[in-house]
Backbone as a ProteinNet text record, in pm:
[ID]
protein_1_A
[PRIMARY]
XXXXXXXXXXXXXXXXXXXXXXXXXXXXXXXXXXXXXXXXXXXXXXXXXXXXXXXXXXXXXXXXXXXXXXXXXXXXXXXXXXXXXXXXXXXXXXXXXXXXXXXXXXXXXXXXXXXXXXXXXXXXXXXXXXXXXXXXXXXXXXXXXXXXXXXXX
[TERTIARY]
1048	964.8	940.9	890.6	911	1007.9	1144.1	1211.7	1265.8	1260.8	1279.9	1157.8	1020.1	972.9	998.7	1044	1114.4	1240.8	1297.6	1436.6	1378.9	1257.7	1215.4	1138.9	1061.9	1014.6	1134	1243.6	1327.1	1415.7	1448.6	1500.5	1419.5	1271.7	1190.3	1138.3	1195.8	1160.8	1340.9	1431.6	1519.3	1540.7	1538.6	1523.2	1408.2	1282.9	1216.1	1262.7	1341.8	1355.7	1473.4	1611.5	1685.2	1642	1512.4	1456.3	1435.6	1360.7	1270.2	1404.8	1511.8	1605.5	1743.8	1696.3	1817.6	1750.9	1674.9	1646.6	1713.7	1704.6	1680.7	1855.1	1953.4	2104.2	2165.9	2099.6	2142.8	2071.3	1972.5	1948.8	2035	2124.4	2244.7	2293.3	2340.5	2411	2340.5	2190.5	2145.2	2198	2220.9	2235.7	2129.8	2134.6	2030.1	2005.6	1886	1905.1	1915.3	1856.5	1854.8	2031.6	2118.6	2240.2	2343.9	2378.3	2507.8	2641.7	2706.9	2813.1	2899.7	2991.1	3105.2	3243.1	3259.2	3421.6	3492.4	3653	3707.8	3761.5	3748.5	3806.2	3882.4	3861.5	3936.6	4059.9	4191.8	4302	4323.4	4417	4445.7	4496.9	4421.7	4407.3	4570.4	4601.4	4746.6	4745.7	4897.2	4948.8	5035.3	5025.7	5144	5224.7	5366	5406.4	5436.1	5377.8	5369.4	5477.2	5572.3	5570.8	5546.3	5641.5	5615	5599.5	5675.8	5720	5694.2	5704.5	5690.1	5591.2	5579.2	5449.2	5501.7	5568.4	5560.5	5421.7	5392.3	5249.5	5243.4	5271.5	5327.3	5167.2	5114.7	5000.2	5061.9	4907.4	5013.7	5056.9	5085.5	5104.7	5195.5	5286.2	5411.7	5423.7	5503.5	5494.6	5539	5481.8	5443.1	5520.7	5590	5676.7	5621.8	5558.8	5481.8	5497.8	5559	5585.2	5493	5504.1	5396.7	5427.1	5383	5401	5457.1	5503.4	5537.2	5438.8	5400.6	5311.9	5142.2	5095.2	4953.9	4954.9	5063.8	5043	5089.6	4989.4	5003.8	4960.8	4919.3	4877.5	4981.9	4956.8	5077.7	5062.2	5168.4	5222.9	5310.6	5265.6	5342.3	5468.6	5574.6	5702.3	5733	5734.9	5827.4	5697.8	5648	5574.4	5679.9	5646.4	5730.9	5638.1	5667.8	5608.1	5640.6	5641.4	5742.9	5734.7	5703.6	5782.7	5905.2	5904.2	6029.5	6137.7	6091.3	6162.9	6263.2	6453.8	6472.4	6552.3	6577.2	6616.1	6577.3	6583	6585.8	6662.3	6742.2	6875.7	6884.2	6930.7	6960.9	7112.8	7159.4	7280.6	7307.3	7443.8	7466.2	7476	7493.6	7513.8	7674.4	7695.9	7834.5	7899.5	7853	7900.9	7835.1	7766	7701.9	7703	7688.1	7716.9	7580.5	7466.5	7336	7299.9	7242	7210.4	7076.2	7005.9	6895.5	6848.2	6704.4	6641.1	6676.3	6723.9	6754.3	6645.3	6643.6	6547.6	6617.8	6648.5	6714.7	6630.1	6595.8	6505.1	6556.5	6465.3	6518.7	6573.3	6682.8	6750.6	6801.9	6801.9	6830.9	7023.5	7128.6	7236	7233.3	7190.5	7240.3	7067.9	7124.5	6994.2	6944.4	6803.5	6699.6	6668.3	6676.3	6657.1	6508.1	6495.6	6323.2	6344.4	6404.8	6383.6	6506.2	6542.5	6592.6	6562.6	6734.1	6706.1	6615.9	6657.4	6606.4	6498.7	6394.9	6284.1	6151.5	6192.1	6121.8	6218.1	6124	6188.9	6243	6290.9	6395.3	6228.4	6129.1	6033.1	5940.3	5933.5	5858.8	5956	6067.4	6138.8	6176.4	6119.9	6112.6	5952.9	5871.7	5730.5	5764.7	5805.3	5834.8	5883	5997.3	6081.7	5970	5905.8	5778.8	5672.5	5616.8	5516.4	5572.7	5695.1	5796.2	5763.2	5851.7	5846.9	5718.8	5635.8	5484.1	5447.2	5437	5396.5	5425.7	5586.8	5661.2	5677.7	5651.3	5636.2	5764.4	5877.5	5982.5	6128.2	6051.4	6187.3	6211	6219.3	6247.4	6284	6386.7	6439.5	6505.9	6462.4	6531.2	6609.9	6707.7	6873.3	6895.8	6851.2	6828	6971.5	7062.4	7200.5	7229.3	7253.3	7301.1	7235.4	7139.8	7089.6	7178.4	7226.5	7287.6	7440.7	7476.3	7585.6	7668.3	7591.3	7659.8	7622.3	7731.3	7761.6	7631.2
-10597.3	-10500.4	-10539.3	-10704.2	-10694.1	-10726.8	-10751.9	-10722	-10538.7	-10508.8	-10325.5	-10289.4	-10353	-10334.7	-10427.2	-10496.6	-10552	-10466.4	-10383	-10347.2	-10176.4	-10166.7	-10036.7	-10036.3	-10167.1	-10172.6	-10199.8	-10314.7	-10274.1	-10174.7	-10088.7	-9949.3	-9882.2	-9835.3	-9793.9	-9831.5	-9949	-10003.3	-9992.5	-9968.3	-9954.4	-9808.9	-9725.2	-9595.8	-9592.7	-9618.2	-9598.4	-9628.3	-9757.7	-9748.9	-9680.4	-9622.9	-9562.7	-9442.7	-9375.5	-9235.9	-9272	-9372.8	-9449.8	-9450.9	-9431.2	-9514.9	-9369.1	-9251.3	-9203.1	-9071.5	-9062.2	-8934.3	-9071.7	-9185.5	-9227.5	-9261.7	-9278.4	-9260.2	-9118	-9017.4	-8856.1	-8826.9	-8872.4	-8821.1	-8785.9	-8829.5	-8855	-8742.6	-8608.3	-8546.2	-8425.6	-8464.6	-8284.3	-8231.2	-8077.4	-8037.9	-7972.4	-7946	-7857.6	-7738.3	-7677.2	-7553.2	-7420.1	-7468.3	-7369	-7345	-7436.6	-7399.6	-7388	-7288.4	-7243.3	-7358.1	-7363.1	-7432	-7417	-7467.6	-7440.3	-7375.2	-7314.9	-7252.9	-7182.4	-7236.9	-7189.6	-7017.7	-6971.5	-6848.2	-6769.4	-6717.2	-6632.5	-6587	-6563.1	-6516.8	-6403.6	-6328.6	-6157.2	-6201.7	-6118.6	-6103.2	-6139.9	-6206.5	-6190.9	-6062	-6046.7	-5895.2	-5921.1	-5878.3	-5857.4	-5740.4	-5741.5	-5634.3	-5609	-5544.3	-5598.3	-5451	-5481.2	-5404.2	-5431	-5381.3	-5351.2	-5537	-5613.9	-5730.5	-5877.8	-5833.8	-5945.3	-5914.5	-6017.1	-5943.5	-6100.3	-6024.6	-6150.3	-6138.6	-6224.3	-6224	-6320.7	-6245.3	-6327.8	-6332.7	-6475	-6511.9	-6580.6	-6645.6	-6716	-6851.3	-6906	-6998.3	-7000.1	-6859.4	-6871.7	-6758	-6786.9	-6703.7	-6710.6	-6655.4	-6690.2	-6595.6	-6637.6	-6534.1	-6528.6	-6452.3	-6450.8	-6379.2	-6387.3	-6317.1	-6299	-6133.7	-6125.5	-6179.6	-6218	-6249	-6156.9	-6134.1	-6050.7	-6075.6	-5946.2	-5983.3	-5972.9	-6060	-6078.8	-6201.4	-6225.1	-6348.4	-6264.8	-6163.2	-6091.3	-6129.3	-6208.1	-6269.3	-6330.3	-6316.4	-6350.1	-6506.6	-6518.6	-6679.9	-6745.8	-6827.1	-6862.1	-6919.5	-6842.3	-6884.1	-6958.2	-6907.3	-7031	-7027.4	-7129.9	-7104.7	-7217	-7113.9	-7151.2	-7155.7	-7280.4	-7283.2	-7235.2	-7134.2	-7101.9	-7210.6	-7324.3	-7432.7	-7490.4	-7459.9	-7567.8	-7426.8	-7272.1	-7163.2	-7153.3	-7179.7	-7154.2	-7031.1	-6962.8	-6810.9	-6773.8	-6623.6	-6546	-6457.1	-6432.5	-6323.7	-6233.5	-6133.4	-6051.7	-6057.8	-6080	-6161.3	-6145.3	-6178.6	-6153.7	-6325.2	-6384.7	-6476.4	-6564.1	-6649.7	-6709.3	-6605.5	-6595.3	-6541.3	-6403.7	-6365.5	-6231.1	-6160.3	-6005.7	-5945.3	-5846.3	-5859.9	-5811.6	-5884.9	-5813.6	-5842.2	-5905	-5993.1	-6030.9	-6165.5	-6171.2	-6256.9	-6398.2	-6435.3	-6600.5	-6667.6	-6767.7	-6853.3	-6996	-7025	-7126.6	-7232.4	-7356.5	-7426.2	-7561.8	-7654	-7753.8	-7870.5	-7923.6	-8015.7	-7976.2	-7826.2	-7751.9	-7675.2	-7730.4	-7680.4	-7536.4	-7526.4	-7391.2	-7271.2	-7191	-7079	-7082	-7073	-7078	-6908.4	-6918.1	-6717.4	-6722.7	-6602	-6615.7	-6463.4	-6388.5	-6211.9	-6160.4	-6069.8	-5981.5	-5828.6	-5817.8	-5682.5	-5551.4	-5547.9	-5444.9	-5410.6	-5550.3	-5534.9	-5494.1	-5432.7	-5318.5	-5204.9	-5138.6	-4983.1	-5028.7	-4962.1	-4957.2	-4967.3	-4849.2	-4884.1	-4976.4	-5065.7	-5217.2	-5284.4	-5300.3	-5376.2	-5371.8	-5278.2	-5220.1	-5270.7	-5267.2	-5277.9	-5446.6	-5513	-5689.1	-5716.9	-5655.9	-5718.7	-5758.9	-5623.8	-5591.4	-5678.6	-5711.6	-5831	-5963.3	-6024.5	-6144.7	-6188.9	-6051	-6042.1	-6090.1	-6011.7	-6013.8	-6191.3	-6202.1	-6365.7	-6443.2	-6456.3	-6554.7	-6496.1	-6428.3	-6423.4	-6385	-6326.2	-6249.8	-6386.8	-6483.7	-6595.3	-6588.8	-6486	-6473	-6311.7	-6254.8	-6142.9	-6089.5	-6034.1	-5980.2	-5895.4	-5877.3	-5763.3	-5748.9	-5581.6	-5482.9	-5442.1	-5491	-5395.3	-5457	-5548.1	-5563	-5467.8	-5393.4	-5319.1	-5223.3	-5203.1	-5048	-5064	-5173.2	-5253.6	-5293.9	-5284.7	-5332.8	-5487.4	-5577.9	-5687.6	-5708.6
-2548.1	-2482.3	-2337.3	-2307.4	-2160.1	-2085.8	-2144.5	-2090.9	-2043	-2124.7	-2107	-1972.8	-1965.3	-1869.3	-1773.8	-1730.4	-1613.2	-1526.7	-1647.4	-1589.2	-1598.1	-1619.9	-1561.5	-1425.4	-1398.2	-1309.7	-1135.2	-1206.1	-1069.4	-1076.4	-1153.1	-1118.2	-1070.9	-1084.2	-1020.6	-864.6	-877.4	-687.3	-604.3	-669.4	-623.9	-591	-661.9	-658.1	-564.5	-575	-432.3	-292.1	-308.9	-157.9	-99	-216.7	-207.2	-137.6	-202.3	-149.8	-26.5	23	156.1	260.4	250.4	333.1	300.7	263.2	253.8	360	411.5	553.6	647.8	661.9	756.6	758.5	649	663.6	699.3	666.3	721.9	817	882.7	988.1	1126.1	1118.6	1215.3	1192.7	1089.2	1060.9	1047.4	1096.8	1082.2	1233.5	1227.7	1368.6	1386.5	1518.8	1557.2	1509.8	1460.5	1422.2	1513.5	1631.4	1768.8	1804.8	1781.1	1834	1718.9	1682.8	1626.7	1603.9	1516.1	1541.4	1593.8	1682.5	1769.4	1689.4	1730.5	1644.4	1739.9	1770.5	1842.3	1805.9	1939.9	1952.7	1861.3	1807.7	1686.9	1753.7	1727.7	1752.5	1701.5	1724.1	1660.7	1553.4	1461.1	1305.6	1259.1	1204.3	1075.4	1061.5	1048.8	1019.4	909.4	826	698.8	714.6	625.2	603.2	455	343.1	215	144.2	53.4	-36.8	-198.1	-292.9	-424.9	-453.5	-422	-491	-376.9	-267.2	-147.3	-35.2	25.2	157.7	288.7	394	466.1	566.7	593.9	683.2	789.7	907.5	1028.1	1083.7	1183.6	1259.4	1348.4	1433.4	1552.2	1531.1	1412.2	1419.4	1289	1235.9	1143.6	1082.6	966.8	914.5	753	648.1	534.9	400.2	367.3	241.9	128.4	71.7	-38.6	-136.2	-277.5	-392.4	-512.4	-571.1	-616.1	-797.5	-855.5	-970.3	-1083.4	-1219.4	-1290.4	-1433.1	-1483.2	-1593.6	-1608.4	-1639.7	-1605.1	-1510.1	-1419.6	-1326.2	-1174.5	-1152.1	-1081.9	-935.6	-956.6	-774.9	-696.6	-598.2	-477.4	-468.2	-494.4	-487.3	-337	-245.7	-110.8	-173.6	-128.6	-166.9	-64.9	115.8	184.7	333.1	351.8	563.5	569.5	733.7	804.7	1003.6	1064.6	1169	1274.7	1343.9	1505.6	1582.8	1567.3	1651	1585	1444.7	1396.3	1377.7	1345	1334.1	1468	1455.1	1575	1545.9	1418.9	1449.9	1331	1295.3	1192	1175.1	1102.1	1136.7	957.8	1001.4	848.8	832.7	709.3	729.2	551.4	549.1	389.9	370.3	223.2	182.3	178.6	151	165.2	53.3	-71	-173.2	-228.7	-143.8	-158.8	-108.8	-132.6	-47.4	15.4	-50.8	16.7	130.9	235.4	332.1	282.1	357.9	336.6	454.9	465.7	567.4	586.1	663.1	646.5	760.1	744.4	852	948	993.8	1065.3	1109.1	1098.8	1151.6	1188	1307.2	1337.2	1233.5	1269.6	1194.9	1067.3	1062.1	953	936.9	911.4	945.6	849.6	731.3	706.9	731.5	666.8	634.9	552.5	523.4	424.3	327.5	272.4	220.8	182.4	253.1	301.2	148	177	139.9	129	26.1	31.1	124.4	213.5	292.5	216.6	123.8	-9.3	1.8	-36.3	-84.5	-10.1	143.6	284.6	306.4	366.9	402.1	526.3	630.8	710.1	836.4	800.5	879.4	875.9	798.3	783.1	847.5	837.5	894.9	1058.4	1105.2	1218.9	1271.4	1187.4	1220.5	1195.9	1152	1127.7	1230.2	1304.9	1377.5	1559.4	1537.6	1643.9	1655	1522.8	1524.4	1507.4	1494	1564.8	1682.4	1741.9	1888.1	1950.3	1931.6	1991.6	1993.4	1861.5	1814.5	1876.5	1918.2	1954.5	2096.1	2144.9	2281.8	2328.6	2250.1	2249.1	2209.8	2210.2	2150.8	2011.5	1949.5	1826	1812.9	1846.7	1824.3	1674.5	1588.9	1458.8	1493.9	1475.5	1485.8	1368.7	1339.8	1240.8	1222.5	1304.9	1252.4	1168	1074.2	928.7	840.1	860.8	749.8	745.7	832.4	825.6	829.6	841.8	790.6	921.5	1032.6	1159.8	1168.7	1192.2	1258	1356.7
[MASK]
+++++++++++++++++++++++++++++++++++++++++++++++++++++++++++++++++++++++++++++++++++++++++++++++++++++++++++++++++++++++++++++++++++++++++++++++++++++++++

């Protein structure tokens, strides 16, 4: 029994001074409440271009291939990002052994193409509205050439 009260009495003085001594370890980390926290400048919103099965969603800092699931696993899953510093082209292009046109990605230290998308899986005017918000992003060093859709070289 006094042992059980010994080892209640220094948990009880330890725990006190724990309380005694823990404003005085966070005090360092309150901020002010008069000033707001700093957060840099918001950038123009991400733009997607989404259809039935894929959604790419270009910002300023890439761009993101995202597939939607089949079933009851219906949420969009990130299939490939990609950074516009390491992105050095994007071209619509058929496969070595295929013959659908579809999105490839080119990136540094990268010798072949990456398959981001099938041509298919956008209308002719998403792909028109994609090629536009590229451009914009990348400040025009990233040009998409729409003539493979229509089967021009």
């Amino acid at each position: 029994m006094a042992v059980g009260a010994v080892i209640w009495v220094i948990g009880v003085v330890l725990l006190g001074g724990a309380a005694l001594l823990l404003p005085a370890l966070t005090a360092h980390r309150r901020r002010n409440p008069q000033r707001p926290p700093q957060r840099p400048p918001a950038g123009p919103p991400a733009q997607a271009v989404t259809a039935e099965r894929y959604e790419i969603v270009v910002d300023d800092d890439g761009l993101t291939v995202r597939v939607r699931g089949y079933g009851y696993a219906t949420d969009w899953a990130q299939r490939c990002r990609l950074c516009w510093d390491e992105v050095v082209s994007l071209v619509l292009d058929t496969g070595t052994y295929d013959s659908i046109v579809s999105l490839y990605a080119t990136t540094r230290g990268d010798h072949f193409h990456t398959h981001l998308v099938d041509g298919s899986a956008f209308s002719r005017d998403q792909w028109t509205s994609l090629r536009a918000v590229i451009a914009a992003r990348t400040g025009g060093r990233i040009d998409l050439d729409l003539g493979p859709l229509d089967g021009r070289a």
